[in-house]
C-alpha positions as YAML, in Angstrom:
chain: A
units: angstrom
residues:
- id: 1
  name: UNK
  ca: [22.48, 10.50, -2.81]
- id: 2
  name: UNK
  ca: [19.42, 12.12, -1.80]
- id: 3
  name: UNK
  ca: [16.71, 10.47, -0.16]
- id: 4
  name: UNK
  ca: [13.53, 10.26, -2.19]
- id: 5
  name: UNK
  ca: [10.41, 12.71, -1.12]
- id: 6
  name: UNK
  ca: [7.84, 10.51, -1.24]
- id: 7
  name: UNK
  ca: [9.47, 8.92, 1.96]
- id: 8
  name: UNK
  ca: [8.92, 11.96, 3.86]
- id: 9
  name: UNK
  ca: [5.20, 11.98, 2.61]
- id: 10
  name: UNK
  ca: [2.69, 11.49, 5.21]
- id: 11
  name: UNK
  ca: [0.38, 8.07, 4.93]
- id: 12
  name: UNK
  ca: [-2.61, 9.98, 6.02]
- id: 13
  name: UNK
  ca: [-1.77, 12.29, 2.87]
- id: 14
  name: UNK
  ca: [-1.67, 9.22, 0.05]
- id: 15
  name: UNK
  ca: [-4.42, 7.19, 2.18]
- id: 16
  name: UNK
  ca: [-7.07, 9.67, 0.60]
- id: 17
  name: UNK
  ca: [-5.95, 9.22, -3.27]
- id: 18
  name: UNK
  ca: [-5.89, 5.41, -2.69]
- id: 19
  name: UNK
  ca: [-9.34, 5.94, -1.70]
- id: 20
  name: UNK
  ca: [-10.64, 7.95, -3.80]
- id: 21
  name: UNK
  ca: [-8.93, 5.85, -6.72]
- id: 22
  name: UNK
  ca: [-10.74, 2.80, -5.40]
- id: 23
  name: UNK
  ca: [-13.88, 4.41, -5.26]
- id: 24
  name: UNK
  ca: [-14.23, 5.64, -8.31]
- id: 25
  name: UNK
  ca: [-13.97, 2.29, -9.52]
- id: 26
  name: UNK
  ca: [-16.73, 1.38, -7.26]
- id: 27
  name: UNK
  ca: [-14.87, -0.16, -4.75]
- id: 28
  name: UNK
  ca: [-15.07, 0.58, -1.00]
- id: 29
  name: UNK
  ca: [-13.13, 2.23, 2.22]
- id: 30
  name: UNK
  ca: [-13.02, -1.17, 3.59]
- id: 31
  name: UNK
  ca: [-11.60, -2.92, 0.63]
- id: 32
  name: UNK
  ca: [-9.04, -0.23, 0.52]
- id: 33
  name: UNK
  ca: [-8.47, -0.67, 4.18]
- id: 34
  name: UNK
  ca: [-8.68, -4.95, 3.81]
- id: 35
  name: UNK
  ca: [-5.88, -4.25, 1.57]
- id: 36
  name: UNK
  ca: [-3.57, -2.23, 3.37]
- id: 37
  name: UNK
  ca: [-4.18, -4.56, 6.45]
- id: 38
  name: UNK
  ca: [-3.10, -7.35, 4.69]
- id: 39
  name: UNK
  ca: [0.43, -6.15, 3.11]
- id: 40
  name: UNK
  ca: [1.23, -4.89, 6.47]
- id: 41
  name: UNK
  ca: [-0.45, -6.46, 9.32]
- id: 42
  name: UNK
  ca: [-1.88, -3.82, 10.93]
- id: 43
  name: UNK
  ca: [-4.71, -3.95, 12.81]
- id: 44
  name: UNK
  ca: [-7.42, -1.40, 12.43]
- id: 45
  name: UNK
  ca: [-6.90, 0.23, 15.17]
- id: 46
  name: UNK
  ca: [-3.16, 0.43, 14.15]
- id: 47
  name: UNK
  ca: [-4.82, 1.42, 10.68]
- id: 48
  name: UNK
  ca: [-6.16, 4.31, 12.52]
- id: 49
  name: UNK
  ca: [-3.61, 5.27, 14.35]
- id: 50
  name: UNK
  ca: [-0.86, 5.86, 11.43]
- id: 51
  name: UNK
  ca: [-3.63, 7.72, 10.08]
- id: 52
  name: UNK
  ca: [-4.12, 10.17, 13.28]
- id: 53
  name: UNK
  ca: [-0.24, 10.43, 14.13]
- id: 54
  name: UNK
  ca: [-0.01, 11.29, 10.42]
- id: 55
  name: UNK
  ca: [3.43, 9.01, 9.81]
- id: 56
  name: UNK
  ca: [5.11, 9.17, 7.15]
- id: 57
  name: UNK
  ca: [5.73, 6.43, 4.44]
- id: 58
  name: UNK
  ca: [8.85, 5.55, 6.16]
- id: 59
  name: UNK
  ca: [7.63, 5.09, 9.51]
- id: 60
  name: UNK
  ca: [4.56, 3.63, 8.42]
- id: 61
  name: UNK
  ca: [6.33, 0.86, 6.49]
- id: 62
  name: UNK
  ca: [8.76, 0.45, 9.79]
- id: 63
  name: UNK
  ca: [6.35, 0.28, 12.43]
- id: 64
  name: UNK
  ca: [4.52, -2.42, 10.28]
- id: 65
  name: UNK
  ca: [3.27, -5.43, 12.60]
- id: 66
  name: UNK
  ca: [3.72, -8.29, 10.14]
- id: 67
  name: UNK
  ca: [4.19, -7.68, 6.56]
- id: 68
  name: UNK
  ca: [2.95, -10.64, 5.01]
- id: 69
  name: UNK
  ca: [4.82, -13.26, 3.52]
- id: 70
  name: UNK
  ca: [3.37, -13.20, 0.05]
- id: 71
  name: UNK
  ca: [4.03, -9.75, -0.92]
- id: 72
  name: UNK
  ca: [6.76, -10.83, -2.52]
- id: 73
  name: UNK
  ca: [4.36, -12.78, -5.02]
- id: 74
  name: UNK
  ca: [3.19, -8.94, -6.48]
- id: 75
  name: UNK
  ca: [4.64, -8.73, -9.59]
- id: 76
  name: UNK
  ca: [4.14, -6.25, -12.47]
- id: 77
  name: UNK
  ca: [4.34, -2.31, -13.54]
- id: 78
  name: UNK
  ca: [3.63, 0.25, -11.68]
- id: 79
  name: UNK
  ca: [4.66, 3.72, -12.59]
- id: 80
  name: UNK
  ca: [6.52, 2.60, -15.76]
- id: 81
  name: UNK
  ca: [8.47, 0.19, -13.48]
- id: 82
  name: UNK
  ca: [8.57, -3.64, -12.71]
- id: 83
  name: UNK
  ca: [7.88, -3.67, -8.73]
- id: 84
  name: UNK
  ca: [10.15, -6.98, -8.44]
- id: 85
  name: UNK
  ca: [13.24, -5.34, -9.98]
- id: 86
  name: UNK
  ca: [12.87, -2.30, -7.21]
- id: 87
  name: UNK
  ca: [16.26, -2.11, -5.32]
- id: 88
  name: UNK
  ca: [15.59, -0.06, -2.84]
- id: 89
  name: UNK
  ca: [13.05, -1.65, -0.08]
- id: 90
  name: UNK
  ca: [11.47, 1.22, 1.03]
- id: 91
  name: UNK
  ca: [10.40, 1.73, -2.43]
- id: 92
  name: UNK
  ca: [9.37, -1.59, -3.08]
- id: 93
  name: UNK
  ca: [6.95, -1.53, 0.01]
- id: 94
  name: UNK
  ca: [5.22, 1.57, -1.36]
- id: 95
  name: UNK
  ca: [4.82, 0.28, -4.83]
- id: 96
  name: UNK
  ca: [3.39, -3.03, -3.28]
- id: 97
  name: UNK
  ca: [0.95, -0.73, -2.05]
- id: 98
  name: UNK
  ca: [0.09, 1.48, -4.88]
- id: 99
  name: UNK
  ca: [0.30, -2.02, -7.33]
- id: 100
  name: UNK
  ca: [-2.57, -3.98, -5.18]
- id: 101
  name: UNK
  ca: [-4.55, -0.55, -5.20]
- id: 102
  name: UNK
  ca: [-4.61, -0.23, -8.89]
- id: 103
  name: UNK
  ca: [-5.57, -4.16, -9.05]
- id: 104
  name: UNK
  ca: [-8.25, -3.01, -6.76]
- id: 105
  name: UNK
  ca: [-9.62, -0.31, -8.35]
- id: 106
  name: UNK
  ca: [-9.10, -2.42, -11.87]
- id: 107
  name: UNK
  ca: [-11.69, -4.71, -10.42]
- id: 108
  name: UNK
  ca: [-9.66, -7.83, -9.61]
- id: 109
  name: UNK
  ca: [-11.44, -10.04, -7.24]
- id: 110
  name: UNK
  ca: [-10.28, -9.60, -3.68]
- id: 111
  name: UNK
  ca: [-8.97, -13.35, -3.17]
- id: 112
  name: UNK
  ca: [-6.36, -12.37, -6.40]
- id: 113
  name: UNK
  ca: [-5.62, -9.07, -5.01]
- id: 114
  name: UNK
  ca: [-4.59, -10.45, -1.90]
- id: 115
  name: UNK
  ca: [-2.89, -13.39, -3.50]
- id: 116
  name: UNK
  ca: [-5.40, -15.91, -2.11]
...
């Protein structure tokens, strides 16, 4: 079976539409960034660096720090799929990711984005 593309897709490549999707919405870089700290415990220098080395999604999700716990609390559809019934774990981690940006950008109060 072939591996999926997206894996070989660069963070600093999606980082931009996440952004952009949040601030259209009116939300900010550092929400965005508050977000992606917390599902994978990066600092933001660590943040920054992914960004620089341009990693891609596979290597970002590896070289994650401390993924937190409560990830496994996101629940829902994203991209006509249920993110808890994702096999794969790569996958999973990157819809955990695009799921809490949406939430973002849907307006969602940080504390229930983050599962607070």
């Amino acid at each position: 079976m072939t591996e999926h593309r997206i894996y070989k897709t660069s963070f600093a490549s999606v980082y931009p539409l996440y952004l952009a999707k949040a601030e259209r919405k009116g939300r900010t870089r550092a929400e965005v960034d508050e977000v992606i700290l917390w599902l994978t415990g990066f600092s933001p220098q660590g943040l920054e660096d992914q960004l620089a080395r341009r990693t891609d999604l596979r290597t970002f999700f590896a070289e994650a720090p401390a993924p937190h716990p409560a990830r496994a609390d996101i629940k829902g559809v994203i991209c006509g799929v249920r993110v808890e019934e994702i096999a794969d774990p790569l996958m999973r981690e990157i819809r955990y990711l695009d799921k809490l940006i949406d939430e973002l950008a849907k307006g969602k109060a940080m504390a229930k984005v983050l599962r607070g």
